[in-house]
C-alpha positions, -999 to +999 in steps of 0.1 A: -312-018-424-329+014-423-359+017-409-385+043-423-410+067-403-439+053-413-428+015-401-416+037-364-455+050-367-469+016-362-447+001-344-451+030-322-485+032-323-482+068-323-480+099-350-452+113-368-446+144-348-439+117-318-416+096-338-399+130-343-397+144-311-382+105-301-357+107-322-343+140-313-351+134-278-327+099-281-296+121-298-303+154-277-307+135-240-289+102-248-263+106-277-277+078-295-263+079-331-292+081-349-290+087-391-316+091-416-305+080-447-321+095-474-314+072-506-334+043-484-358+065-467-353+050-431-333+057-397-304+040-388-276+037-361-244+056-373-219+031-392-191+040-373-208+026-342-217-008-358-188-023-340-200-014-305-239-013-310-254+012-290-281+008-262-306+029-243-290+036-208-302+009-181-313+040-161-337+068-172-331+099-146-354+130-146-337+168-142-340+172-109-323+135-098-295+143-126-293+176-104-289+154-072-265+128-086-244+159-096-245+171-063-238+137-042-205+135-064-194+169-059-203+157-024-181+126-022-153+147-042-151+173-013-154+146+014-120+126+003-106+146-024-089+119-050-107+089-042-125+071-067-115+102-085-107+079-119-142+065-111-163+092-110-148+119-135-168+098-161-196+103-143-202+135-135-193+148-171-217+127-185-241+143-159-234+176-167-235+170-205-273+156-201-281+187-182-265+213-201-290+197-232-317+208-210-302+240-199-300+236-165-265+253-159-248+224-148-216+244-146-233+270-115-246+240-096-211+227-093-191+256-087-217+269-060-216+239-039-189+238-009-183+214+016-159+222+044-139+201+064-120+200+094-097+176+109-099+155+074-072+127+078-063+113+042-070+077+030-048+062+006-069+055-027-057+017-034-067+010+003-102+023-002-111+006-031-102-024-018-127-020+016-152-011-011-148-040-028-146-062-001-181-043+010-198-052-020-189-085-028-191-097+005-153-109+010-131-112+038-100-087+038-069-093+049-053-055+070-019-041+081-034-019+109-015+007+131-040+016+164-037+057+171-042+049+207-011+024+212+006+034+181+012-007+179+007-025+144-011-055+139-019-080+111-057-084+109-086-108+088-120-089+092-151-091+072-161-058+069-197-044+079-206-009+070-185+020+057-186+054+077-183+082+069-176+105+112-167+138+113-149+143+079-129+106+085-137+076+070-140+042+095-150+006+086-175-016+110-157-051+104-158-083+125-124-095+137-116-125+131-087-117+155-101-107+185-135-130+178-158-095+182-167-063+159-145-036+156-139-001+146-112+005+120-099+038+108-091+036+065-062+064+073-045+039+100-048+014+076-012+004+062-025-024+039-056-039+021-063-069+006-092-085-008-094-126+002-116-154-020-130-159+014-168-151+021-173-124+049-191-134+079-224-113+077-240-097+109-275-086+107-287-047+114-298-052+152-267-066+159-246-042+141-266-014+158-267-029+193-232-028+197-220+000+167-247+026+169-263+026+202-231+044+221-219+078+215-201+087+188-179+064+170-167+045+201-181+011+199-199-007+236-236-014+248-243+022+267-231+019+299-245+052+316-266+078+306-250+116+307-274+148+317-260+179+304-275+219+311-265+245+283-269+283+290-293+303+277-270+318+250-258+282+239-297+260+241-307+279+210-280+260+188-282+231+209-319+223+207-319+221+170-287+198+169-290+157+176-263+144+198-276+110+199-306+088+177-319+082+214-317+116+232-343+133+250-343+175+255-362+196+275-364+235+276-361+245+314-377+276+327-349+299+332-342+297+295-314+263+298-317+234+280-309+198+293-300+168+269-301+133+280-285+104+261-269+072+264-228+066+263-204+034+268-172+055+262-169+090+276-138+097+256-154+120+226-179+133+249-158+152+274-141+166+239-176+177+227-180+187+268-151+208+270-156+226+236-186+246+253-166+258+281-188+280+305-221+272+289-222+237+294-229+219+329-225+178+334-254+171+357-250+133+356-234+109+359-206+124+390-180+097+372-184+119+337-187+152+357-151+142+375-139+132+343-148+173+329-133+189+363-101+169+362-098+179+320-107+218+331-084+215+360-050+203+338-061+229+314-058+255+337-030+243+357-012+246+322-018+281+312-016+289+350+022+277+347+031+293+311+019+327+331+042+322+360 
């Protein structure tokens, strides 16, 4: 039944210019399919969308966080190209359709973002969605796992923690039901995934970040030892500006160095980041990490030291 303008007015409360400006705003910014029907003076939802009645959208975004939303998808898209690539597509067209009503050039945002990765392992999509879905509705999962580091497989029941996203690879905090403790599982060494009726056991944040986030990197451990490390002059101006660890501590020294102290269980992806600096990084402390470093270097050159013989 149409409704006409002066009925919107007061059950507005407001003036016919505003009940016109509504309207158009509702088919400009939300597509609704509103028709005014002349031979009974009123508004009215389009016929052809009487079989699916259409509703206001449960969220109401300004420009600028339809700008954002835009950007966190192109975001996720360049972090794991293809997943939830079905998902999303919806999405971010309706996005840009919103914003190109309000001429905001959706089209330049998207093209002039880039993301650049290196070292990206890929993650099968029907894997991912199914740790996502365990995530969210709190249910155990059931994995075919294959360890990098002993290249031995395993059949697992975890109930997963927290999804991260390290260094352009995707990992999942989950508690083993296995091995009775948390654990670190890597989606791309993950061979199968499947979501159980069972309810995942839930770990609170201090515990997750006592054992999970305290340590370097992504190895997993209570800090075990705390490393000291002097960068060159040349090298402390990017290295003062970049944070190594939530808990570090960084001091400018007066020949121009700078020292950075933080906490580590596992030294593993620290003598990486270590020997990646060559010459403008010294370990100060602990002597087992600065060993560690020599006995790397050492190899290193023993093997280009043979190649020239």
């Amino acid at each position: 039944m149409p409704v006409s303008e002066k009925d919107l007015e007061a059950a507005l409360e407001c003036s016919r210019a505003t009940v016109i400006r509504t309207i158009g705003a509702m088919r400009n910014f939300l597509n609704a399919p509103i028709e005014y029907d002349r031979e009974r003076n009123g508004y009215h939802y389009a016929t052809a969308a009487a079989s699916e009645p259409w509703e206001l959208p449960g969220l109401w975004f300004s420009a600028a966080e339809l700008q954002a939303l835009l950007a966190l998808e192109h975001l996720l898209t360049d972090l794991s190209p293809g997943l939830l690539a079905d998902e999303l597509s919806p999405f971010r067209q309706r996005i840009e359709s919103l914003l190109s009503r309000q001429e905001l050039g959706t089209g330049e945002l998207y093209r002039r973002l880039r993301m650049l990765g290196m070292g990206r392992r890929a993650v099968n999509q029907v894997l991912f969605r199914a740790v996502t879905s365990a995530l969210a509705e709190r249910r155990q999962l059931e994995l075919g796992y294959r360890s990098r580091s002993r290249d031995q497989s395993t059949e697992r029941v975890v109930s997963p923690q927290r999804l991260v996203h390290y260094r352009d690879n995707w990992y999942l905090d989950a508690w083993c039901h296995m091995r009775e403790g948390l654990r670190i599982f890597a989606l791309d060494r993950m061979t199968t995934a499947a979501v159980t009726d069972a309810p995942a056991r839930d770990l609170d944040d201090d515990e997750l970040d006592a054992n999970l986030a305290r340590s370097y990197g992504i190895f997993q451990g209570v800090p075990r030892a705390t490393a000291v490390l002097r960068f060159s002059p040349r090298m402390a101006r990017w290295v003062a500006d970049e944070t190594w660890h939530p808990d570090q501590r960084g001091q400018w020294l007066l020949d121009g160095r700078y020292e950075l102290e933080f906490p580590y269980a596992d030294p593993t992806e620290l003598i990486r980041d270590i020997l990646r600096f060559g010459a403008d990084v010294e370990v100060i402390k602990p002597k087992a990490l600065k060993d560690l470093v020599v006995e790397q270097l050492t190899a290193a050159l023993g093997q280009y030291g043979a190649k020239r013989s």
